[in-house]
C-alpha positions as CSV (number, residue, x, y, z in Angstrom):
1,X,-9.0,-7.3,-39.7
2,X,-9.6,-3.5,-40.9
3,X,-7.2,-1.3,-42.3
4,X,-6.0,1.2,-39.4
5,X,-7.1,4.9,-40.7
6,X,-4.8,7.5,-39.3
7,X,-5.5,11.1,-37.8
8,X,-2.9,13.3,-37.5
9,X,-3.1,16.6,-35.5
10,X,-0.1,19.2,-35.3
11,X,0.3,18.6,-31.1
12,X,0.1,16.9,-28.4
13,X,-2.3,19.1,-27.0
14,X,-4.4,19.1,-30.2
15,X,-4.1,15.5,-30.3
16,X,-5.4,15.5,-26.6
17,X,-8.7,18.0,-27.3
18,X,-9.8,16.1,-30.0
19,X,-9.2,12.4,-28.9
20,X,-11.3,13.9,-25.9
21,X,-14.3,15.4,-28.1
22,X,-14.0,11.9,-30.1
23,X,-14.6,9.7,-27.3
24,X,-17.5,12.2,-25.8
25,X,-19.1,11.5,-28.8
26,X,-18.8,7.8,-29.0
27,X,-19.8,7.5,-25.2
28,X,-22.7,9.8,-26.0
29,X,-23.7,7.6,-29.5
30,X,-23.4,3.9,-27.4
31,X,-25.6,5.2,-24.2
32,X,-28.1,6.9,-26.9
33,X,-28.8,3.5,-28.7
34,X,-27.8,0.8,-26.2
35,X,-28.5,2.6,-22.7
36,X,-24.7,2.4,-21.9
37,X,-21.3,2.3,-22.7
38,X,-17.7,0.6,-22.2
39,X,-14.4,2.1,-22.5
40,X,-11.3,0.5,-22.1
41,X,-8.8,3.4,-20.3
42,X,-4.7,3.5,-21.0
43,X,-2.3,5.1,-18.5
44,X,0.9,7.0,-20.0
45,X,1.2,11.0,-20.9
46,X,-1.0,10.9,-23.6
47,X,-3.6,8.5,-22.3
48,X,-3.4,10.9,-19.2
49,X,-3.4,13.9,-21.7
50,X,-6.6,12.8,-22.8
51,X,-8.3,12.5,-19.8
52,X,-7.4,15.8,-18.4
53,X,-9.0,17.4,-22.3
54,X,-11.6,15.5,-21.3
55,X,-12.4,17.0,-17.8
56,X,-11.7,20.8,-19.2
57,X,-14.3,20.0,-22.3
58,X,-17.7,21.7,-21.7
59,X,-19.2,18.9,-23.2
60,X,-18.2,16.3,-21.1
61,X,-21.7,17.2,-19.2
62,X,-22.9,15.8,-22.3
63,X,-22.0,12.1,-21.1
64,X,-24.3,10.1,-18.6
65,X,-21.6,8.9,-16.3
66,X,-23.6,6.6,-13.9
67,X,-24.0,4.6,-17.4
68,X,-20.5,4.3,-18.1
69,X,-18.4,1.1,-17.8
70,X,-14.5,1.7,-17.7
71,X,-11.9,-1.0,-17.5
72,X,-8.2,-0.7,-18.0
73,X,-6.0,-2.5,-20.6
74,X,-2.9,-2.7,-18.3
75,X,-2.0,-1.3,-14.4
76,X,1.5,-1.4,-12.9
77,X,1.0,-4.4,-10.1
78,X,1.7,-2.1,-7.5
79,X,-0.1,-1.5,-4.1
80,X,-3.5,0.6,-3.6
81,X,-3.2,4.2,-4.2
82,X,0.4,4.2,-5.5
83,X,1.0,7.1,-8.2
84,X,2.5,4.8,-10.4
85,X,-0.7,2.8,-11.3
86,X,-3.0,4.1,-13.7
87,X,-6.0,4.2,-11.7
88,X,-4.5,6.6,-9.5
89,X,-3.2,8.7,-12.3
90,X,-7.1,8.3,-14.0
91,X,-8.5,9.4,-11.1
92,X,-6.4,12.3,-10.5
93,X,-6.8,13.6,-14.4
94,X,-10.7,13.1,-14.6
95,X,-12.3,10.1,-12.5
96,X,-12.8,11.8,-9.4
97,X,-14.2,15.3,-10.6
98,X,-17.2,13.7,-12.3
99,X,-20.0,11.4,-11.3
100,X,-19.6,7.8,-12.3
101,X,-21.2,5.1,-10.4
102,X,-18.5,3.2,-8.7
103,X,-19.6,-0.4,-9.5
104,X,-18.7,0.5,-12.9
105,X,-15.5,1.3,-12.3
106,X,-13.3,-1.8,-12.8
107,X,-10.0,-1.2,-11.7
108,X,-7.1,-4.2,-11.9
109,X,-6.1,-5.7,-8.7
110,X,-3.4,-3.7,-6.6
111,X,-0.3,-5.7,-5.1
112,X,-1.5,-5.7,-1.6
113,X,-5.5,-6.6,-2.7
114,X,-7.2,-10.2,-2.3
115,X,-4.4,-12.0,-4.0
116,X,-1.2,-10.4,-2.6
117,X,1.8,-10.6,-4.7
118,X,0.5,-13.2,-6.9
119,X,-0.1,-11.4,-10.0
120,X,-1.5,-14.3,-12.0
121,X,-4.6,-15.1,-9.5
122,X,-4.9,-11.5,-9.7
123,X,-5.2,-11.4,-13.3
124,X,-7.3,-14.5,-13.7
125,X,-9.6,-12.4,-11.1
126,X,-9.9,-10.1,-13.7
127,X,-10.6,-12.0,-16.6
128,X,-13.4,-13.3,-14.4
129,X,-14.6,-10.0,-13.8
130,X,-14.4,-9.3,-17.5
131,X,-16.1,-12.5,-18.4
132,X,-19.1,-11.8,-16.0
133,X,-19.8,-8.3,-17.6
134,X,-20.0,-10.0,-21.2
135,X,-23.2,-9.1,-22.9
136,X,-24.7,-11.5,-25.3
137,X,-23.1,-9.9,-28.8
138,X,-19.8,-10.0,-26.8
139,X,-16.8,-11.9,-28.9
140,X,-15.2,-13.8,-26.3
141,X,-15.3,-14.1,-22.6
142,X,-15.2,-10.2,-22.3
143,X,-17.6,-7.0,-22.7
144,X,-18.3,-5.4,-26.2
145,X,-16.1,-2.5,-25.4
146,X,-17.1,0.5,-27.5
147,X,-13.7,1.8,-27.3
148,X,-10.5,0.2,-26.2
149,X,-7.4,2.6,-26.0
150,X,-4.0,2.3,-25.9
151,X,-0.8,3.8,-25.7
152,X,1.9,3.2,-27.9
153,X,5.4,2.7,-26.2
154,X,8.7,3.6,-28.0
155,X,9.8,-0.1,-28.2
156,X,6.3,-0.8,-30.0
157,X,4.5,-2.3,-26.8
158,X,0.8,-1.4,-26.0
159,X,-0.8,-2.1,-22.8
160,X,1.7,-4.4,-21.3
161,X,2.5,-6.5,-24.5
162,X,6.4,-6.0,-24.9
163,X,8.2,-7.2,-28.0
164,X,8.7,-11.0,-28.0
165,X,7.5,-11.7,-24.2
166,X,5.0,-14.6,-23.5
167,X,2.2,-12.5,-22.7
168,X,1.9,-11.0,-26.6
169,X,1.9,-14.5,-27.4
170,X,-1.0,-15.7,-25.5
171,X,-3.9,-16.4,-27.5
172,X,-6.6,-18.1,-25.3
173,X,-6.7,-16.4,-21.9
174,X,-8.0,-12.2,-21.7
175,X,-5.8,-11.4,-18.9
176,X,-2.3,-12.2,-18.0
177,X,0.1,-11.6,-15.1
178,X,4.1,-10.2,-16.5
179,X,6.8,-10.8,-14.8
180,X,10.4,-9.2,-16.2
181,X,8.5,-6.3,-18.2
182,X,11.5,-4.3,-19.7
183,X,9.9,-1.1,-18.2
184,X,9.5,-0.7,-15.1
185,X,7.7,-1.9,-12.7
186,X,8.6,-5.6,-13.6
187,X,5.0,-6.7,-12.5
188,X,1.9,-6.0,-14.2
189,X,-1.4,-7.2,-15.3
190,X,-2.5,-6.3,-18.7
191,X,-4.9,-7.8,-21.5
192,X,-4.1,-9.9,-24.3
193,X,-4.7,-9.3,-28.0
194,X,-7.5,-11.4,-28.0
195,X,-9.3,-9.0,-25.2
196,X,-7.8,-6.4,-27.3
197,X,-9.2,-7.1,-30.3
198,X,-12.8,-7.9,-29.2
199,X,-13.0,-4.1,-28.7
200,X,-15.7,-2.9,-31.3
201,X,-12.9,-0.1,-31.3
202,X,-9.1,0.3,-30.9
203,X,-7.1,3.2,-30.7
204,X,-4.0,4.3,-30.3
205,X,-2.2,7.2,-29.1
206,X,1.2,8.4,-29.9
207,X,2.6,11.7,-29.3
208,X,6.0,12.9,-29.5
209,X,9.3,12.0,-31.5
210,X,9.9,9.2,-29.4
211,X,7.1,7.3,-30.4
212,X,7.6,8.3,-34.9
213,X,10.3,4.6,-35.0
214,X,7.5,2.5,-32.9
215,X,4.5,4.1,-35.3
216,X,6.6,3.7,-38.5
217,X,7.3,-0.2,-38.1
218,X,3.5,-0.9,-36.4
219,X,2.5,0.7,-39.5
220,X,4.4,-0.9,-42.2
221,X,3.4,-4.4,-42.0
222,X,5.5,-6.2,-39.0
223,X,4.5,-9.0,-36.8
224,X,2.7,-8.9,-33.7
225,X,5.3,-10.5,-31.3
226,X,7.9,-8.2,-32.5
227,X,5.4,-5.3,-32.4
228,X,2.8,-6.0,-30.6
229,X,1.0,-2.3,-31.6
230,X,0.6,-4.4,-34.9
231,X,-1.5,-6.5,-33.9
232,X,-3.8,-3.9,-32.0
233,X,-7.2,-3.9,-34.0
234,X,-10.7,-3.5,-33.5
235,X,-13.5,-5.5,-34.9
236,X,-14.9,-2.7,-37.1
237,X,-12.3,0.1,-36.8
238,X,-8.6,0.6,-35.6
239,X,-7.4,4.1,-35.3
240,X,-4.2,5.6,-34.8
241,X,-4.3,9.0,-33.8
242,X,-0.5,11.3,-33.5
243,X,1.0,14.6,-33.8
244,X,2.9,15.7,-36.4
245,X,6.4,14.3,-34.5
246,X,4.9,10.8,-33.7
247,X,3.7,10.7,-37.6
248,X,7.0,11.9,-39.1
249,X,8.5,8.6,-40.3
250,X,4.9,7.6,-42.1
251,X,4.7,8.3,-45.4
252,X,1.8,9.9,-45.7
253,X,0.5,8.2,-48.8
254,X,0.6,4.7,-46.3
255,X,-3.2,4.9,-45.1
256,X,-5.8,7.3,-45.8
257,X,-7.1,9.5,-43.4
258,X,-9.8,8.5,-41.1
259,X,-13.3,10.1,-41.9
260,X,-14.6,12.3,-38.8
């Protein structure tokens, strides 16, 4: 796997503009050589940050959105419409004021969907739905995503991989149902490291001094099941990018900085 590069802005809401004008441009660069593009969404205040830079950016216009796939890495297993889940928090931020087509829009299963409260048909519905949009350069039973990103929690979980649990141990399925998460709600469906790490991209977004202990020990060489932000990597480039409170345990000699 690649060596994680690092970018490190002074805010959050520096972080935020220029995670935003990043992805425009990676959007733009996939749909202008392969006719679309695949983004894997995070939920959280800085995944949310980012969205909202996104819909203020002028050059958002910029992105064809009918040709944009988006898929989430994790959702709270709660019903349709709740403001906990991400989807509702996505669309609120950026989904709904620009126009994507909404076949391409792959939200995870809600509580009260075709599955009820069993979260683990509803997950294995998404892995099928992942597996079905596979193109033929995919690695694994799930799309090529261009960019996969994710938050970064305190307690070094991403998506909805916490420290030790079975789903950050899974290593064959894409999608997994967790029951007993340590943060609230219990319930979720999120993707596996394996789904992760088919993402041509990964990155991850920290912000704030709550976040500098989980960077600092993700960083510095410890195991995926007790850090399961460790083991977050894309196939050809893993990027963490933080303020200046989320990076002040780094030394900054650990990685180099990431080219533009």
């Amino acid at each position: 796997m690649n060596t994680p590069q690092l970018v490190v802005h002074h805010d959050k809401e520096l972080m935020a503009q220029a995670a935003a004008a990043r992805l425009i441009t990676k959007i733009v660069d996939a749909q202008a050589s392969r006719g679309s593009a695949s983004v894997v969404l995070t939920g959280g205040r800085n995944g949310n940050g980012l969205l909202a830079a996104l819909a203020a950016a002028p050059a958002r216009d910029a992105i064809d959105w009918a040709r944009l796939d988006l898929w989430w890495g994790d959702e709270r297993f709660l019903p349709e419409g709740d403001p906990d889940r991400n989807v509702t928090q996505a669309r609120e931020a950026l989904l709904d004021a620009v126009p994507l087509d909404p076949k391409r829009v792959h939200a995870m299963p809600a509580s009260d969907g075709p599955w009820g409260g069993d979260v683990d048909a509803a997950a294995a519905a998404y892995a099928e739905e992942l597996a079905g949009a596979a193109d033929p350069e995919a690695h694994g039973p799930v799309p090529s995503f261009d960019v996969l990103m994710l938050g970064v929690g305190p307690d070094t979980h991403v998506a909805s991989l916490f420290p030790e649990l079975p789903a950050v141990r899974e290593t064959e399925r894409t999608v997994v149902g967790v029951h007993g998460a340590p943060k609230p709600p219990p319930t979720r469906v999120t993707l596996t490291l394996p789904a992760i790490r088919a993402a041509r991209e990964v990155w991850l977004l920290a912000a704030g001094e709550d976040k500098a202990r989980a960077a600092a020990i993700a960083l510095s060489g410890a195991g995926e099941i007790q850090a399961p932000a460790a083991g977050a990597r894309g196939r050809s480039r893993t990027l963490w990018l933080l303020d200046d409170a989320a990076a002040s345990q780094l030394p900054r000699s650990l990685y180099p900085p990431a080219s533009p």
